[in-house]
C-alpha positions in Angstrom: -47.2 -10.0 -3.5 -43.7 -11.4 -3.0 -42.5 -13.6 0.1 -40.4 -11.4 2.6 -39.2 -14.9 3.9 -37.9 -16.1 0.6 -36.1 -12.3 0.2 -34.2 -12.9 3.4 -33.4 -16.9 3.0 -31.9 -15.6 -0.4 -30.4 -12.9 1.0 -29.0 -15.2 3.6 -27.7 -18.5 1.6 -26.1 -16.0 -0.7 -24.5 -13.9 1.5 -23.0 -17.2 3.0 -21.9 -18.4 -0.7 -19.9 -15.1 -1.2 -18.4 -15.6 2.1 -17.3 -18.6 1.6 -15.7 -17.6 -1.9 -14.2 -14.7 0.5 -13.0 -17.1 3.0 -11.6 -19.8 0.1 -9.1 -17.3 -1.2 -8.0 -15.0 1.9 -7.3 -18.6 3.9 -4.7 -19.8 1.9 -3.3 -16.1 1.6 -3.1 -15.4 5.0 -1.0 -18.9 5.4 1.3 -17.7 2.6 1.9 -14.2 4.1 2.9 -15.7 7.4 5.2 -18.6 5.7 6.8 -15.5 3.6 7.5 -13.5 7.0 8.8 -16.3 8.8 11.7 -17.1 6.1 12.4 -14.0 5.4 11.4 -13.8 1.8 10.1 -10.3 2.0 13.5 -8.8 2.7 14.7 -10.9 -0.2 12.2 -9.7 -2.7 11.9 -5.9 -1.5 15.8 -5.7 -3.3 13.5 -5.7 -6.7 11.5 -2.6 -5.8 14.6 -0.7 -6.0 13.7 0.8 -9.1 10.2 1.3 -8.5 11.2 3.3 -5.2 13.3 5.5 -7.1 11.1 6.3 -9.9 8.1 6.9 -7.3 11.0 9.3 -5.8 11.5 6.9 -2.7 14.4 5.9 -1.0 15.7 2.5 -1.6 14.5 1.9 2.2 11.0 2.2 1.2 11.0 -0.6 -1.0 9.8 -3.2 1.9 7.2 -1.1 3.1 5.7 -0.7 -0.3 5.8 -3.8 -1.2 4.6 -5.3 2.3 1.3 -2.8 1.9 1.2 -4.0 -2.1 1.2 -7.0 -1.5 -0.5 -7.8 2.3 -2.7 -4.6 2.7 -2.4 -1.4 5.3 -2.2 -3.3 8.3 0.9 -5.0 7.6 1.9 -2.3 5.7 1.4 0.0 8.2 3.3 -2.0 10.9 6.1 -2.0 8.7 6.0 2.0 7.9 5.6 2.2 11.5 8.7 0.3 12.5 10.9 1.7 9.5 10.6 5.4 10.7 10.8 4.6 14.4 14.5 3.0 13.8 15.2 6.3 11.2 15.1 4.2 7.7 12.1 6.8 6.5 12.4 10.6 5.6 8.9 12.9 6.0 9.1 12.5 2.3 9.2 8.7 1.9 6.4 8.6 4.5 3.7 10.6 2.7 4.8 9.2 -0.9 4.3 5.7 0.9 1.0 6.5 2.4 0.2 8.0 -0.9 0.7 5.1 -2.9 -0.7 2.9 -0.4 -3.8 4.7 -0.1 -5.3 3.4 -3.9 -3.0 0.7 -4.2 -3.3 -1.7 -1.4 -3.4 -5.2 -0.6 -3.7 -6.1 -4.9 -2.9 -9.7 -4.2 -5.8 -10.0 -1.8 -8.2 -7.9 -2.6 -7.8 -8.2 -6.7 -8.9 -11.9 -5.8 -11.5 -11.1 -3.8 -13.4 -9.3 -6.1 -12.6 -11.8 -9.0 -14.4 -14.1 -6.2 -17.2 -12.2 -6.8 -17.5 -11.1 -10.1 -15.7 -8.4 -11.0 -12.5 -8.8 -13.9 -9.3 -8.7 -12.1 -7.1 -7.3 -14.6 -9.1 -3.7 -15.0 -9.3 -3.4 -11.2 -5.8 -4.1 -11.1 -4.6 -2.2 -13.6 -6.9 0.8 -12.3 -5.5 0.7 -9.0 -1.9 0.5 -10.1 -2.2 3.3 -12.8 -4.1 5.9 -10.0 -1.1 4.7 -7.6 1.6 5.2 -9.3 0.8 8.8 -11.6 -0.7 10.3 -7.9 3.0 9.3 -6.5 4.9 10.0 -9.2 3.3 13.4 -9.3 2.8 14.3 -5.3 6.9 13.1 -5.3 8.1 16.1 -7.6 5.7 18.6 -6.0 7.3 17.4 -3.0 10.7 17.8 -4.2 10.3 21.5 -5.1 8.2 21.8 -1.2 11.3 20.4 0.2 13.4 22.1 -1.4 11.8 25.4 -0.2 12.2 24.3 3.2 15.9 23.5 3.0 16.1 27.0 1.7 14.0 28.8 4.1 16.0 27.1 6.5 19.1 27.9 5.7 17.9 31.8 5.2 16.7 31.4 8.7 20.2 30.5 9.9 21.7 32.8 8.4 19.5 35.4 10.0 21.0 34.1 13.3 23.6 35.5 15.4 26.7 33.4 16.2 26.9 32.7 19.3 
């Protein structure tokens, strides 16, 4: 009969080993993302996602929001979606391609070396995530060219409907 004891110190010791795998890479992460926000280098860097943007069908003012939540995860991300449409930088469209993207392809700095930390082969995951991201973008953003194009035109038949006041 086996040792429920020894099942639960195992359990225990290497649940703390995994954490502290965890802990040795987000650490040093955490210190870098704060470092990068505090000179500015994220502005700096977010001019190179201009082509990205464009091919996802993004405005060039989406490029620092996708790479924030690329690079640091949703919650960063998020803040900086959230502040970009507040001051207007953001259409409807750019919001759910973002949140699109974002929702497979998060955080692949951090959480690519958090798996490696526990096993699993960085580059597949990577790759995986990246691939899902980008065809699920690339594809939402040209149905969502023809949607908003139906809108503008259903708008305009609307006002034309309208009497002139």
């Amino acid at each position: 009969m086996m040792d429920i004891s020894a099942v639960f110190q195992e359990a225990f010791f290497g649940s703390l080993a995994s954490v502290w795998n965890i802990a040795k890479v987000v650490m040093p992460l955490m210190i870098v993302i704060q470092v990068a926000k505090d000179y500015r280098l994220l502005d700096y860097l977010s001019r190179f996602m201009k082509p990205a943007t464009n091919f996802l069908g993004m405005s060039r003012e989406s490029g620092f929001p996708l790479m924030v939540g690329l690079a640091f995860g949703l919650s960063f991300g998020a803040g900086v979606i959230v502040q970009s449409a507040k001051e207007g930088n953001l259409s409807k469209k750019d919001l759910i391609l973002l949140s699109a993207f974002l929702a497979s392809c998060h955080a692949v700095v951090e959480d690519t070396l958090i798996f490696v930390a526990v096993g699993a082969n960085g580059w597949i995951l990577l790759s995986a995530r990246l691939l899902t991201a980008i065809v699920a973008t690339f594809l939402l953003s040209k149905r969502l060219t023809h949607l908003t194009h139906d809108d503008t035109m259903q708008i305009q038949r609307e006002n034309m409907k309208q009497p002139v006041s």
